[in-house]
N, C-alpha and C positions, 0 to 999 in steps of 0.2 A: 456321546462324545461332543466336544466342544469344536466350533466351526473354526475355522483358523481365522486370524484379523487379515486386513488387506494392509500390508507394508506399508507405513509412513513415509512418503515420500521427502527428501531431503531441500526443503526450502527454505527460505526467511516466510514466516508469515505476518499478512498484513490485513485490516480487516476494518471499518472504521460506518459511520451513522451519522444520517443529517435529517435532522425533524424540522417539520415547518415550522414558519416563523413564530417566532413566541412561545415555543417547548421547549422544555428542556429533557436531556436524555437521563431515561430512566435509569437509574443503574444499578439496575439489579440484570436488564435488559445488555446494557453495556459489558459488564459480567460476564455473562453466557456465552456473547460472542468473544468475545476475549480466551474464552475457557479452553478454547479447540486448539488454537493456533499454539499454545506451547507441547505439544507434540510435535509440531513443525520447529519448530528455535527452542532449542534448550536450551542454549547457552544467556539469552537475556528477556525477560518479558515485562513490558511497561505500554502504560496507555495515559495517555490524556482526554479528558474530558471537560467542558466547558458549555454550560448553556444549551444550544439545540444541536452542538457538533460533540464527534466523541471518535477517536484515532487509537488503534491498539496496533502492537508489532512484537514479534516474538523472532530476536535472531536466533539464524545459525553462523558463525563466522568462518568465514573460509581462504581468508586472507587476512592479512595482516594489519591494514586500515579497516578491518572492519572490527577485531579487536576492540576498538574505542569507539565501534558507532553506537549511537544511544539516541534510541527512536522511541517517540512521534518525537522529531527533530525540527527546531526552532532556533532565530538568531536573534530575533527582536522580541519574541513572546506574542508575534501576532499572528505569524504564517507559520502552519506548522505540518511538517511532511512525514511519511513514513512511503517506504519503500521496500521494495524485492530487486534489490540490481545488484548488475556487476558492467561497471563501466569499463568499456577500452577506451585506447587513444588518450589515456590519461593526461599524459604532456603536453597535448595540442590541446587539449582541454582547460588545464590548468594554466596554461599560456593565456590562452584569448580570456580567461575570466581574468586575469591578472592584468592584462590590457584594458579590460573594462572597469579597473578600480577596485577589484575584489582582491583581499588579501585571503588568497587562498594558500593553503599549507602542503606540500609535497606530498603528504600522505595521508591525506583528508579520507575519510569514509566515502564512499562512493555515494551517499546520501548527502552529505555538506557537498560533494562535487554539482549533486541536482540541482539543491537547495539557492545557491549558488547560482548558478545558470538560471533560475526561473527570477532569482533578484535583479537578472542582467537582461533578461530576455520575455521574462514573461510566456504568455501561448506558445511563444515560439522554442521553448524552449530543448522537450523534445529534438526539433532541430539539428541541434547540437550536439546531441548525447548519439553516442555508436556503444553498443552492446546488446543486452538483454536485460528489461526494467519494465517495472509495473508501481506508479506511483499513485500517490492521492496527496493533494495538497489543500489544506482547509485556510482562506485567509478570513481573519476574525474581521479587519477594519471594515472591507464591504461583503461579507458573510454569504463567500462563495465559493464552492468546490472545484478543483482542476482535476483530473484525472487523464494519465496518458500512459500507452504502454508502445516498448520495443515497437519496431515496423513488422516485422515479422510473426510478433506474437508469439515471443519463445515464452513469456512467462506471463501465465494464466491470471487475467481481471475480469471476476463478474461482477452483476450489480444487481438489483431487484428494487422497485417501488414496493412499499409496504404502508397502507393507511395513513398516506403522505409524509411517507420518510423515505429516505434512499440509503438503500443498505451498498457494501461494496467491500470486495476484498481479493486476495488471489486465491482464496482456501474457502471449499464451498462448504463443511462442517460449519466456518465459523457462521457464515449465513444462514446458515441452516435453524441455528441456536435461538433466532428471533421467534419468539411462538409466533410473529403474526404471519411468517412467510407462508404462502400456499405453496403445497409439498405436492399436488396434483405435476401426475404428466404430460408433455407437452408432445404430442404422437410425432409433427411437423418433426419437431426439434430430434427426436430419439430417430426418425427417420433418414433426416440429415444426416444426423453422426453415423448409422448403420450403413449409408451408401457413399458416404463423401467422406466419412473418416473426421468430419468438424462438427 
């Protein structure tokens, strides 16, 4: 008899790779990882790739601004985000970016709401945001990664070095998908989680 699968759990997935200087990502590599996450977002799957960076996102939409979100999400074509959130506080949000010169739109995707904030705010941005989010932001000009999640850590971001590349995502199949990751157990780590529950 066949074993039953483990339930797909209901998120946006996000998943994305940054190779050292002077690679460019493989993409056949880029593929793979990608491959997982539309399990996770049926509803839209796209990735960008460029040089030694590479962003994939697979929605699920669960609100009505997110309808229109279309990820790995860019304004200028030089910073480009993909995310797993659901912002509160939208009003007071869209207020202070609007005070900051951003023409922000009442029913922006909660992804342009980040996007947004990180134009206005930079590191700080985080800051600013109240909900539950797991982001990665690649900017090309000085070819640098942001990554930030929720305070609370409602929504899962790992990461892994891999033969000086850095992998990262909320969804650990799509990591998985890299042949170079070591799949070795970590006793510390499965320790942790069997008596701390993390």
């Amino acid at each position: 008899p066949e074993e039953p699968s483990a339930p797909v759990p209901a998120m946006t997935g996000i998943v994305g790779l940054v190779g050292p200087r002077g690679s460019d990502v493989d993409p056949d590599v880029a593929a793979a990882m990608a491959a997982p996450l539309s399990q996770l977002g049926p509803d839209r799957q796209d990735q960008w790739r460029s040089g030694r960076a590479f962003l994939a996102h697979a929605l699920l939409a669960t609100t009505f601004e997110e309808e229109r979100d279309q990820q790995p999400l860019t304004f200028d074509g030089e910073v480009f985000l993909v995310a797993d959130a659901r912002v509160d506080g939208r009003e007071t949000l869209i207020g202070d970016l609007r005070g900051a010169g951003r023409a922000v739109a009442a029913d922006a995707p909660d992804s342009a709401l980040i996007l947004h904030a990180w134009h206005v705010w930079g590191e700080a941005a985080p800051e600013h945001l109240i909900g539950d989010f797991a982001f990665a932001l690649w900017d090309s000009r000085t070819e640098t990664l942001f990554a930030a999640r929720d305070q609370f850590g409602a929504v899962p971001f790992y990461f892994a070095r891999v033969e000086g590349s850095l992998l990262f995502g909320n969804a650990v199949p799509a990591l998985l998908a890299h042949p170079g990751l070591d799949r070795s157990l970590n006793p510390v780590a499965i320790g942790d989680y069997l008596m701390f529950g993390y």
